[in-house]
mmCIF file of the N, C-alpha and C atoms, coordinates in Angstrom:
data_MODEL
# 
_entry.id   MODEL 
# 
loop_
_atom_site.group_PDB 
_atom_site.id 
_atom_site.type_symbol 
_atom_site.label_atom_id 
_atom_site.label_alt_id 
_atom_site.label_comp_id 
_atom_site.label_asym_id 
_atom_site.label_entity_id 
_atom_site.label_seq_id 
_atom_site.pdbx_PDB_ins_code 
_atom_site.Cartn_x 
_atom_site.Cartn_y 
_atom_site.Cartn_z 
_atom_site.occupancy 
_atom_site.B_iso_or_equiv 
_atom_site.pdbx_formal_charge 
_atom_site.auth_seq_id 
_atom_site.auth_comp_id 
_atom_site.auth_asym_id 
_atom_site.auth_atom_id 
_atom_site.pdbx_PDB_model_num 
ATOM 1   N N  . UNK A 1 1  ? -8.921  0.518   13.654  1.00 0.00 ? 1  UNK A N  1 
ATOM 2   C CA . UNK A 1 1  ? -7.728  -0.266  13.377  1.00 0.00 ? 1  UNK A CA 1 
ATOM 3   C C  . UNK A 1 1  ? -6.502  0.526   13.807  1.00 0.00 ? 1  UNK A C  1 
ATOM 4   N N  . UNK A 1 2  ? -5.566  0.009   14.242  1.00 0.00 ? 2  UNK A N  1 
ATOM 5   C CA . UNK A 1 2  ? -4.232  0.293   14.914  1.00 0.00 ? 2  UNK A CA 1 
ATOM 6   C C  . UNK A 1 2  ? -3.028  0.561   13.794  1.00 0.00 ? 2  UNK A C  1 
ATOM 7   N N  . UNK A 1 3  ? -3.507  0.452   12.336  1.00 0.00 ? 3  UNK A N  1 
ATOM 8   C CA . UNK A 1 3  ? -2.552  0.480   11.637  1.00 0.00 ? 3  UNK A CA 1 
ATOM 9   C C  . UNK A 1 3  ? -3.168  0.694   10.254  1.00 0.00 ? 3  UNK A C  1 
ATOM 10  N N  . UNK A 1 4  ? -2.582  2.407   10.392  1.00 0.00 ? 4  UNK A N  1 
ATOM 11  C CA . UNK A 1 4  ? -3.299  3.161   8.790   1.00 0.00 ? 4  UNK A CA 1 
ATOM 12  C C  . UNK A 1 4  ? -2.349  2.558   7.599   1.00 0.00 ? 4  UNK A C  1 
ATOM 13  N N  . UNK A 1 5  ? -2.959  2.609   6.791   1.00 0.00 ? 5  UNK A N  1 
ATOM 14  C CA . UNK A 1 5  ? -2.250  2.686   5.369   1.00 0.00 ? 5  UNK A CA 1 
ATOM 15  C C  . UNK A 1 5  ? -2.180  3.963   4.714   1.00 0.00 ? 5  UNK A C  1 
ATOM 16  N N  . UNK A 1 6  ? -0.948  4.150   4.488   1.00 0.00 ? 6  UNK A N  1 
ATOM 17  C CA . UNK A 1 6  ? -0.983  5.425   3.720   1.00 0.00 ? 6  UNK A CA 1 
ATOM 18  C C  . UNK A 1 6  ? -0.755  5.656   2.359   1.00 0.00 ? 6  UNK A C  1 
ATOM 19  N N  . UNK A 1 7  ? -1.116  4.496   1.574   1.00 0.00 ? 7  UNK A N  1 
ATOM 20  C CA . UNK A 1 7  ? -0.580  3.941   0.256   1.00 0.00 ? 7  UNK A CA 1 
ATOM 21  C C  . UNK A 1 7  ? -1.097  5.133   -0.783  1.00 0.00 ? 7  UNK A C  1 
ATOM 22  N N  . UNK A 1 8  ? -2.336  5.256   -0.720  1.00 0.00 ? 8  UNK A N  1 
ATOM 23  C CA . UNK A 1 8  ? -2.844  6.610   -1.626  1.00 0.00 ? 8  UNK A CA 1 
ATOM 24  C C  . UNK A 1 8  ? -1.858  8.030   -1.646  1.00 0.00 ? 8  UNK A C  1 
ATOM 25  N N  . UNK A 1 9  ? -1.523  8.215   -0.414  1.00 0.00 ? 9  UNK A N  1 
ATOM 26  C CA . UNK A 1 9  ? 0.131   9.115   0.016   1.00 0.00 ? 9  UNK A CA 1 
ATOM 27  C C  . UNK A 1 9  ? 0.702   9.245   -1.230  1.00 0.00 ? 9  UNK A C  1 
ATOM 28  N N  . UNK A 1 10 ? 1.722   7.961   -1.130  1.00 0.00 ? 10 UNK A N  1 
ATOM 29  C CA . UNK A 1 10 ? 2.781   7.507   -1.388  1.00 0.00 ? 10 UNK A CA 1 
ATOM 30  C C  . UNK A 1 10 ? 2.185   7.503   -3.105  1.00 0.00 ? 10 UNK A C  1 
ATOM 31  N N  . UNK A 1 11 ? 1.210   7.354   -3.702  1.00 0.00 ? 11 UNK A N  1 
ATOM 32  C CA . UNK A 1 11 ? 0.618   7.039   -5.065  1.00 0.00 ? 11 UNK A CA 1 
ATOM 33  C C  . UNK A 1 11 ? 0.493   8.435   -5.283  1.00 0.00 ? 11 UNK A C  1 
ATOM 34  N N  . UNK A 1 12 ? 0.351   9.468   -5.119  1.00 0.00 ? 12 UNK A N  1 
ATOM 35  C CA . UNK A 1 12 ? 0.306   10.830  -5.322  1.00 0.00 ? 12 UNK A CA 1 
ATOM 36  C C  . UNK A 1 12 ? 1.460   10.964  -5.529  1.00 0.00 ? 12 UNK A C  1 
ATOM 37  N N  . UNK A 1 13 ? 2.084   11.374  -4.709  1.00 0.00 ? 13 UNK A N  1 
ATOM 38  C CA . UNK A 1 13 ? 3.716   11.256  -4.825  1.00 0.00 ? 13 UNK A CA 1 
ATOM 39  C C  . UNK A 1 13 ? 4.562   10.989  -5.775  1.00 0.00 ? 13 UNK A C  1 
ATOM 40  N N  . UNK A 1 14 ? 4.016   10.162  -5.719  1.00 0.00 ? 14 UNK A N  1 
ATOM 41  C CA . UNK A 1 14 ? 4.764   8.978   -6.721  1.00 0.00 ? 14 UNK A CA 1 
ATOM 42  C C  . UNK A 1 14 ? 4.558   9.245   -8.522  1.00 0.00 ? 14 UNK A C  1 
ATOM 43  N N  . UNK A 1 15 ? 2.506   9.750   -8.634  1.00 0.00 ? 15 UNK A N  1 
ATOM 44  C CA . UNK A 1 15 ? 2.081   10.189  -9.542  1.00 0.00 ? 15 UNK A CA 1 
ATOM 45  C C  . UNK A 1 15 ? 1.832   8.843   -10.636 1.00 0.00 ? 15 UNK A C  1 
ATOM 46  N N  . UNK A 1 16 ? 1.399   7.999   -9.517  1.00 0.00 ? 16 UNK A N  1 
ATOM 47  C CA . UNK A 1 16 ? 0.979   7.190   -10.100 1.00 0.00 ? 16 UNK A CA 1 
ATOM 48  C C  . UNK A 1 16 ? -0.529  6.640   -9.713  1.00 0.00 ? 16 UNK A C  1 
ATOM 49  N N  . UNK A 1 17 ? -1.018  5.655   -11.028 1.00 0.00 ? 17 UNK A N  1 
ATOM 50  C CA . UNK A 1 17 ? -2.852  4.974   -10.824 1.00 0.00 ? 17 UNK A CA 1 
ATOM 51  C C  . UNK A 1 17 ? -3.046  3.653   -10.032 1.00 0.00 ? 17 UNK A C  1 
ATOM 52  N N  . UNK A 1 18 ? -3.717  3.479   -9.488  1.00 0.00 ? 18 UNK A N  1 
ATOM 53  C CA . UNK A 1 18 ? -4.063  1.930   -8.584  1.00 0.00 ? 18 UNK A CA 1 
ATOM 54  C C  . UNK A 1 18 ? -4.050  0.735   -9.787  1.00 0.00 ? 18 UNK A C  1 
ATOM 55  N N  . UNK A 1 19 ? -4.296  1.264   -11.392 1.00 0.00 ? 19 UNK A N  1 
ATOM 56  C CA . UNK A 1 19 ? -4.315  0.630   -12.162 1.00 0.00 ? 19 UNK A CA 1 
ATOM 57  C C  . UNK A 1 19 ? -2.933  0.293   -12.465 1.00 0.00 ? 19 UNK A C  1 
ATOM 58  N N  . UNK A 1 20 ? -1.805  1.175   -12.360 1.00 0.00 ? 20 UNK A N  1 
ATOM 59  C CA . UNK A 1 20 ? -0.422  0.699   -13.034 1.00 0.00 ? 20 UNK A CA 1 
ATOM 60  C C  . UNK A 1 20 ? -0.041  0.172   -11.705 1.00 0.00 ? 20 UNK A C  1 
ATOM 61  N N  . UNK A 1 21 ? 0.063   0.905   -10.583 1.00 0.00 ? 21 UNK A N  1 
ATOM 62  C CA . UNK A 1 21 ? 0.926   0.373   -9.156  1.00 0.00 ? 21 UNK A CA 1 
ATOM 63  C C  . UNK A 1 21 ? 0.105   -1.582  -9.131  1.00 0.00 ? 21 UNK A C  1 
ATOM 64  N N  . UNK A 1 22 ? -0.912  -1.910  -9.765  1.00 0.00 ? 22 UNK A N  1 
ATOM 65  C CA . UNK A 1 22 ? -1.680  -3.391  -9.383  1.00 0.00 ? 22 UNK A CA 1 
ATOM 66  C C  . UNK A 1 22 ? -0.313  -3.826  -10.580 1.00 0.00 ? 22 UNK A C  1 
ATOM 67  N N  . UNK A 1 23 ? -0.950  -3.405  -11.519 1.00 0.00 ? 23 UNK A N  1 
ATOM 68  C CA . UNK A 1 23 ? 0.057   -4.309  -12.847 1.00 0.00 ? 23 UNK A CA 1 
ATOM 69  C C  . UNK A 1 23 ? 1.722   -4.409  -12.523 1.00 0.00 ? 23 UNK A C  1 
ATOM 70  N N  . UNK A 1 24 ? 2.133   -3.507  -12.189 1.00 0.00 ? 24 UNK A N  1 
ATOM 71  C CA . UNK A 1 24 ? 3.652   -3.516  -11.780 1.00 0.00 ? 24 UNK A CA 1 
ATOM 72  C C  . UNK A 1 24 ? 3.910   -4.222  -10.362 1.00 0.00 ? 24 UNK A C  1 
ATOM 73  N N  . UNK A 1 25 ? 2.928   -4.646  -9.542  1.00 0.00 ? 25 UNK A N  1 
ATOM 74  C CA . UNK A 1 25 ? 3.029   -5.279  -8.133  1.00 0.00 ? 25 UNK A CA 1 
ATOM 75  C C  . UNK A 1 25 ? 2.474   -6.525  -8.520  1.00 0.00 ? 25 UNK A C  1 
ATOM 76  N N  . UNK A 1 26 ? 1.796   -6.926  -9.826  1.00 0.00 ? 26 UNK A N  1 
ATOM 77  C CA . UNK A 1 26 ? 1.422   -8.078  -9.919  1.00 0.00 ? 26 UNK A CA 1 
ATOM 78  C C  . UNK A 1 26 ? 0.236   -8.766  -9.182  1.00 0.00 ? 26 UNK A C  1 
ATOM 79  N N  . UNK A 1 27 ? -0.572  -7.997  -8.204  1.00 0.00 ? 27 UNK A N  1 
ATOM 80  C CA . UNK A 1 27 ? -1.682  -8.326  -7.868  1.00 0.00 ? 27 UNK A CA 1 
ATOM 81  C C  . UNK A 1 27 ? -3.101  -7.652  -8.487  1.00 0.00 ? 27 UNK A C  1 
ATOM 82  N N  . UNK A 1 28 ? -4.019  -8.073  -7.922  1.00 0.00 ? 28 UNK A N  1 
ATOM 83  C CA . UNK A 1 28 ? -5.306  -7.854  -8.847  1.00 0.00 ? 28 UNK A CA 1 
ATOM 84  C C  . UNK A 1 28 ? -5.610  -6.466  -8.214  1.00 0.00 ? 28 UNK A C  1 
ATOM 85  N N  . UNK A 1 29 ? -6.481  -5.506  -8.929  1.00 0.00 ? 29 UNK A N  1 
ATOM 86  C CA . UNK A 1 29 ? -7.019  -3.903  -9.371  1.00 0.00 ? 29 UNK A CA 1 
ATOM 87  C C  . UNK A 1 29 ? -7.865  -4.263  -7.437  1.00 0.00 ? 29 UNK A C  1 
ATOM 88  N N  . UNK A 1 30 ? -8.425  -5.051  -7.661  1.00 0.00 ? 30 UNK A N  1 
ATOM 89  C CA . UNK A 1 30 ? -8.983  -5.057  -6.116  1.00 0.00 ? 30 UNK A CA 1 
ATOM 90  C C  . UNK A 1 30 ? -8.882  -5.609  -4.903  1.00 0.00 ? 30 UNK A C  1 
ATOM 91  N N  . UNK A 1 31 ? -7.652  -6.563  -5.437  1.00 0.00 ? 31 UNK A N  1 
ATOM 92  C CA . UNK A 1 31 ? -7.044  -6.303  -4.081  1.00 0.00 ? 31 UNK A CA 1 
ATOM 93  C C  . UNK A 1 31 ? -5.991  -5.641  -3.464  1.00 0.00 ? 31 UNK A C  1 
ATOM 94  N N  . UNK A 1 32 ? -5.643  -4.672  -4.313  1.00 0.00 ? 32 UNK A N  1 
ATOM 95  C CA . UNK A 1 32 ? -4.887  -3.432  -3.977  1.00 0.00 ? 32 UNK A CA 1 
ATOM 96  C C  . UNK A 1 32 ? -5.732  -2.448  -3.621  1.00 0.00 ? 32 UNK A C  1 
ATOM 97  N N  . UNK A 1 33 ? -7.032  -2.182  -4.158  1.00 0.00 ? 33 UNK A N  1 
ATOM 98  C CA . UNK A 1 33 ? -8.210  -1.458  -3.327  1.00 0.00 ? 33 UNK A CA 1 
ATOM 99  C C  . UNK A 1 33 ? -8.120  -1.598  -2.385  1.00 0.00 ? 33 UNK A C  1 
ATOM 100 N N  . UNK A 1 34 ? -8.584  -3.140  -1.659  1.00 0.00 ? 34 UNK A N  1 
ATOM 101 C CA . UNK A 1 34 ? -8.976  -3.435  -0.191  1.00 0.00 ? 34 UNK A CA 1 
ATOM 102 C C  . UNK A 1 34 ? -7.382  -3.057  0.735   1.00 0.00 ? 34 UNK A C  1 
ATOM 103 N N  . UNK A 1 35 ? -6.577  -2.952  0.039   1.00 0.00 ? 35 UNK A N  1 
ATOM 104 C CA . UNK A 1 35 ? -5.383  -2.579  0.599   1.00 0.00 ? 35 UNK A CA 1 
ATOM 105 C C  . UNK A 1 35 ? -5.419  -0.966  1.103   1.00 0.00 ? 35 UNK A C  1 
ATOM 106 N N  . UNK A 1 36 ? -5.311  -0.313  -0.031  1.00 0.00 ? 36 UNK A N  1 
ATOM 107 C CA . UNK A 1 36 ? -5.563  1.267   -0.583  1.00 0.00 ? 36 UNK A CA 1 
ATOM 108 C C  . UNK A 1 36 ? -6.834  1.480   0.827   1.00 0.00 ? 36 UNK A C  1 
ATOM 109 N N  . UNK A 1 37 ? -7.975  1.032   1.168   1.00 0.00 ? 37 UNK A N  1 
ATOM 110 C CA . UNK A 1 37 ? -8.763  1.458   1.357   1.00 0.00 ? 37 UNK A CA 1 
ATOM 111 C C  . UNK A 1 37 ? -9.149  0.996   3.211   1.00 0.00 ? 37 UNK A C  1 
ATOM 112 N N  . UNK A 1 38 ? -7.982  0.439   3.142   1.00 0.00 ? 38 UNK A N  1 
ATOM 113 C CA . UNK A 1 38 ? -7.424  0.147   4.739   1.00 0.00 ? 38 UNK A CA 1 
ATOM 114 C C  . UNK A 1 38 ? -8.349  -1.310  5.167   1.00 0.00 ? 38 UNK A C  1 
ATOM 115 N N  . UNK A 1 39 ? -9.110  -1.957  4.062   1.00 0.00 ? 39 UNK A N  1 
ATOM 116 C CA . UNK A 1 39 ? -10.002 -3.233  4.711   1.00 0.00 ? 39 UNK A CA 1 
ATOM 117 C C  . UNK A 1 39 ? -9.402  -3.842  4.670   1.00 0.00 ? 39 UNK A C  1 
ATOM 118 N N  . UNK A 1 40 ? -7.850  -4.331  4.566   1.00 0.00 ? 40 UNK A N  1 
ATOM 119 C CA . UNK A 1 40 ? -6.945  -5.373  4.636   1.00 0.00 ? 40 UNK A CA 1 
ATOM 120 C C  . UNK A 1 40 ? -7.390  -6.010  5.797   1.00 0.00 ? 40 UNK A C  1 
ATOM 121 N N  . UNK A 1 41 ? -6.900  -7.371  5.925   1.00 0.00 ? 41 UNK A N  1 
ATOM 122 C CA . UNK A 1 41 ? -6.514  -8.167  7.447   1.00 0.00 ? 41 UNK A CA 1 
ATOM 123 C C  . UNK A 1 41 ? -5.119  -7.717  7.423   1.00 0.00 ? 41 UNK A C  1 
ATOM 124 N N  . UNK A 1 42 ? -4.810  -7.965  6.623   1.00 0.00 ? 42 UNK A N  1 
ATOM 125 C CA . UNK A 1 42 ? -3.314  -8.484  6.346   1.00 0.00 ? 42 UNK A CA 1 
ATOM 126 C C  . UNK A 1 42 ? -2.419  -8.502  5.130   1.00 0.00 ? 42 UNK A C  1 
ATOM 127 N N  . UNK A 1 43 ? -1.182  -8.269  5.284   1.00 0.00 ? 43 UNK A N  1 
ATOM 128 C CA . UNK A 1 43 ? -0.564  -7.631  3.646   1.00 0.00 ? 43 UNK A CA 1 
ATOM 129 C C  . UNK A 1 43 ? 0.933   -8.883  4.059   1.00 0.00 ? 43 UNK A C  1 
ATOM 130 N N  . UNK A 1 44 ? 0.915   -9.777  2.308   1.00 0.00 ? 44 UNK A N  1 
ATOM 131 C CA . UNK A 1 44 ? 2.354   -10.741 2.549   1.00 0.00 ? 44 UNK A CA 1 
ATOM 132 C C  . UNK A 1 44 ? 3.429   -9.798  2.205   1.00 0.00 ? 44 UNK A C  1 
ATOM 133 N N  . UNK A 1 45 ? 4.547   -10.322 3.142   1.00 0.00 ? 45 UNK A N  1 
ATOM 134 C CA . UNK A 1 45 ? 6.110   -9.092  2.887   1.00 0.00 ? 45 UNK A CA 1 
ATOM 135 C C  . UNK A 1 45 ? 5.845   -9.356  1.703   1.00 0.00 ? 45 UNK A C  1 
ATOM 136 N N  . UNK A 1 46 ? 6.124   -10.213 0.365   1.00 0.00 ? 46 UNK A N  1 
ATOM 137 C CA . UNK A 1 46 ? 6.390   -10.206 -0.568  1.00 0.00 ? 46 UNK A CA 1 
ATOM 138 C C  . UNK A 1 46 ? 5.990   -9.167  -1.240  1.00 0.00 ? 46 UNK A C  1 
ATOM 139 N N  . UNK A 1 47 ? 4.525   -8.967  -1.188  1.00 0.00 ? 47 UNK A N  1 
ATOM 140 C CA . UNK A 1 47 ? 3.136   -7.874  -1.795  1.00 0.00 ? 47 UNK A CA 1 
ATOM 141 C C  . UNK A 1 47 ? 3.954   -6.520  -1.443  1.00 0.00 ? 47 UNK A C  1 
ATOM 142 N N  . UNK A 1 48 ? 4.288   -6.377  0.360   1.00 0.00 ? 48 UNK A N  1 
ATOM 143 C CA . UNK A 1 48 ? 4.893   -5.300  0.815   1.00 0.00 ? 48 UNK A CA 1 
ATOM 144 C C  . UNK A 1 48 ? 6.160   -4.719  0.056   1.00 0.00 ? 48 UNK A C  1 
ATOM 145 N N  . UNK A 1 49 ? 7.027   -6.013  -0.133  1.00 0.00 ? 49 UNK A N  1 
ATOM 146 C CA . UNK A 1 49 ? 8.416   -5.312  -0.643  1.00 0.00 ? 49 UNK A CA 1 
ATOM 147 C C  . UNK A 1 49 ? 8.264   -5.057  -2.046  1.00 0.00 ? 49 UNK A C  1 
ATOM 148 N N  . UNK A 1 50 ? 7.263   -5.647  -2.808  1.00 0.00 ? 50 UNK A N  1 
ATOM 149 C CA . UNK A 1 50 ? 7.267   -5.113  -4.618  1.00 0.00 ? 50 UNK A CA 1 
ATOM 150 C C  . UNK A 1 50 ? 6.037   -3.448  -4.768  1.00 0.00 ? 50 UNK A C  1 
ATOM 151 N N  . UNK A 1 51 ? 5.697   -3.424  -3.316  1.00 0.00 ? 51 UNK A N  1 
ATOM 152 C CA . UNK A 1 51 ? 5.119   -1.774  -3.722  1.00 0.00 ? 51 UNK A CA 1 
ATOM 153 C C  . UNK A 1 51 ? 6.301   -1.075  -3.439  1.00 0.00 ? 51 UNK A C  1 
ATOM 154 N N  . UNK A 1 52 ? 6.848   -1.355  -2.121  1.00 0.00 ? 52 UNK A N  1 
ATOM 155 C CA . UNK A 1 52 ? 8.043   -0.472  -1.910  1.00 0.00 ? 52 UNK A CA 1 
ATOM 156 C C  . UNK A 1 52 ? 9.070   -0.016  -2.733  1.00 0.00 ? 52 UNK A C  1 
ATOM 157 N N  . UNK A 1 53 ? 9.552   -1.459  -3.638  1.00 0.00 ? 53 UNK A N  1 
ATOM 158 C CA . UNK A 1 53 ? 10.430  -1.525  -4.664  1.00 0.00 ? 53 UNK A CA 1 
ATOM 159 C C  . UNK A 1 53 ? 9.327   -0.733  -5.964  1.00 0.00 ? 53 UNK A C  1 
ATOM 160 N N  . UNK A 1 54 ? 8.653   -0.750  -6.259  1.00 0.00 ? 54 UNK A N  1 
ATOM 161 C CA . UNK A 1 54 ? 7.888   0.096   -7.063  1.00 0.00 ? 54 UNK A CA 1 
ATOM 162 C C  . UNK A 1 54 ? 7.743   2.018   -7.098  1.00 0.00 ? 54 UNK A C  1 
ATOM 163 N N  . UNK A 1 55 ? 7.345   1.631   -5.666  1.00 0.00 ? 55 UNK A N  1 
ATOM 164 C CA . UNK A 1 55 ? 7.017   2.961   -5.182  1.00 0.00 ? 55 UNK A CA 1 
ATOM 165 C C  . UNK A 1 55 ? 8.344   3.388   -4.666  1.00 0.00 ? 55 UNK A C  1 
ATOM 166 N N  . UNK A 1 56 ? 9.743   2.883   -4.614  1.00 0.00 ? 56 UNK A N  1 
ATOM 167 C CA . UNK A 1 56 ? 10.909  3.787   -3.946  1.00 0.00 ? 56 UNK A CA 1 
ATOM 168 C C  . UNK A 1 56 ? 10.304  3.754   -2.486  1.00 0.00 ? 56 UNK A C  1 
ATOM 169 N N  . UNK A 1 57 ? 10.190  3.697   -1.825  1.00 0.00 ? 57 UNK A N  1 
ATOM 170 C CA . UNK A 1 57 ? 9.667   3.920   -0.091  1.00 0.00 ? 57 UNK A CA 1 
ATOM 171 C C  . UNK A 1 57 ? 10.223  2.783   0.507   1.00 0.00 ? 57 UNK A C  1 
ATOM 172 N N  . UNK A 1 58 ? 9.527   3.404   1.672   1.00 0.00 ? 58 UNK A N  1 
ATOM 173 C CA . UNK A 1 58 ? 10.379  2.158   2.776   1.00 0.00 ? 58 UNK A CA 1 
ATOM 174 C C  . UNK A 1 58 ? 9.017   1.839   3.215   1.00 0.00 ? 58 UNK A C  1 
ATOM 175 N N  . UNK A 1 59 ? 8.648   0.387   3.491   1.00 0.00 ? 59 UNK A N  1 
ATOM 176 C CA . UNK A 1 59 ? 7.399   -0.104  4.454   1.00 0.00 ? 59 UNK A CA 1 
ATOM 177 C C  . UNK A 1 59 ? 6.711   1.299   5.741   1.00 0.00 ? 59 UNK A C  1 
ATOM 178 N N  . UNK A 1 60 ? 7.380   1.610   6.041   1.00 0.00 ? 60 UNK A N  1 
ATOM 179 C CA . UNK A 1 60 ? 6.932   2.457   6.877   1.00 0.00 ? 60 UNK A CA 1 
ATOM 180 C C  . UNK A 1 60 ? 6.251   4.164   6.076   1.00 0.00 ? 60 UNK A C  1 
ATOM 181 N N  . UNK A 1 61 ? 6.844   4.290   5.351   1.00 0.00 ? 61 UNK A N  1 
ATOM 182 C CA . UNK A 1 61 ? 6.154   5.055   4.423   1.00 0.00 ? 61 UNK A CA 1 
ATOM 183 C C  . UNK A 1 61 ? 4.867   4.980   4.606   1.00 0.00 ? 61 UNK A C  1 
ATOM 184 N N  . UNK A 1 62 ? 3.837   3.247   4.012   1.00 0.00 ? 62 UNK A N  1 
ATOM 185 C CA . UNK A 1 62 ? 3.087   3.173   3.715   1.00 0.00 ? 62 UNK A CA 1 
ATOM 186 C C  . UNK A 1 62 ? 2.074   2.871   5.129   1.00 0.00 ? 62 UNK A C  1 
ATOM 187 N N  . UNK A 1 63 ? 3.066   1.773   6.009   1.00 0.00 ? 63 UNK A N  1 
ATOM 188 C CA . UNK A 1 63 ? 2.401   1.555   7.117   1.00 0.00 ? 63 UNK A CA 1 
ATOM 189 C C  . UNK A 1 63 ? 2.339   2.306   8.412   1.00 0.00 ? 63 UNK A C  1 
ATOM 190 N N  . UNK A 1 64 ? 1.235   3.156   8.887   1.00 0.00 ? 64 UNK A N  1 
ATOM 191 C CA . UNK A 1 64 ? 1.702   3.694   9.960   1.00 0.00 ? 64 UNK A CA 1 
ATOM 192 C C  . UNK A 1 64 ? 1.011   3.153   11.233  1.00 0.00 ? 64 UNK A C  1 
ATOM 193 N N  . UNK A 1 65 ? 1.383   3.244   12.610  1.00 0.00 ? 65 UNK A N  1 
ATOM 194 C CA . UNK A 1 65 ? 0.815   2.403   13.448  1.00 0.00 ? 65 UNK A CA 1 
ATOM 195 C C  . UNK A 1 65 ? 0.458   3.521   14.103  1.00 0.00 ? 65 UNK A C  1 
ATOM 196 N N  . UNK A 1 66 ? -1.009  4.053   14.284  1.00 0.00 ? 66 UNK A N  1 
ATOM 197 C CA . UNK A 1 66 ? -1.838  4.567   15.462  1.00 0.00 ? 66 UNK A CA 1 
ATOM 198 C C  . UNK A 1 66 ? -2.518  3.718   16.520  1.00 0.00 ? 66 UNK A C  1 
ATOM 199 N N  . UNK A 1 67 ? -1.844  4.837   17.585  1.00 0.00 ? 67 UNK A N  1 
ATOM 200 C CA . UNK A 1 67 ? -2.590  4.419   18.976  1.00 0.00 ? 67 UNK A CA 1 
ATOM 201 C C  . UNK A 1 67 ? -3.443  4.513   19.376  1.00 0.00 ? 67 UNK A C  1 
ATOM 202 N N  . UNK A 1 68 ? -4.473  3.852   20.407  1.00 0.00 ? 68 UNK A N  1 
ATOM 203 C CA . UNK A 1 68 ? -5.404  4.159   20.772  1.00 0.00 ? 68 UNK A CA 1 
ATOM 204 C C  . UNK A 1 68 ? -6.071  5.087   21.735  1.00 0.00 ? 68 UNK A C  1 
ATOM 205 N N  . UNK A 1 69 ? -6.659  5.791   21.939  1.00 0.00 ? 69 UNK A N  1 
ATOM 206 C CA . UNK A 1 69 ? -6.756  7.008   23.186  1.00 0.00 ? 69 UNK A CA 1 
ATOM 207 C C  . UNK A 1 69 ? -7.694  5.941   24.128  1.00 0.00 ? 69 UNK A C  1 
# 
């Protein structure tokens, strides 16, 4: 995939659990996993801007885009 997540990062950091960052973002314990764990398709801005606003970061924080060799 062309585009890491670095959300576990940013949750260290931060010093926070996948259990409080779900409850305070309002989505479910596993589908912040499949997020966390890079099997996303796809993440809604909305989802995006209440980790950011959670986590203090900027989207790019979390999303990084690798290239391919």
């Amino acid at each position: 995939m062309a585009i890491r997540v670095n959300l576990d990062v940013m949750m260290a950091k931060r010093k926070i659990s996948l259990t409080e960052l779900a409850d305070k973002v309002g989505i479910t314990l596993a589908n912040l996993s499949i997020l966390k764990t890079e099997k996303a398709k796809a993440i809604r801005f909305s989802t995006l801007n209440k980790i950011c606003e959670v986590l203090e970061c900027q989207p790019g924080d979390i999303l990084e885009f690798i290239t391919d060799k």
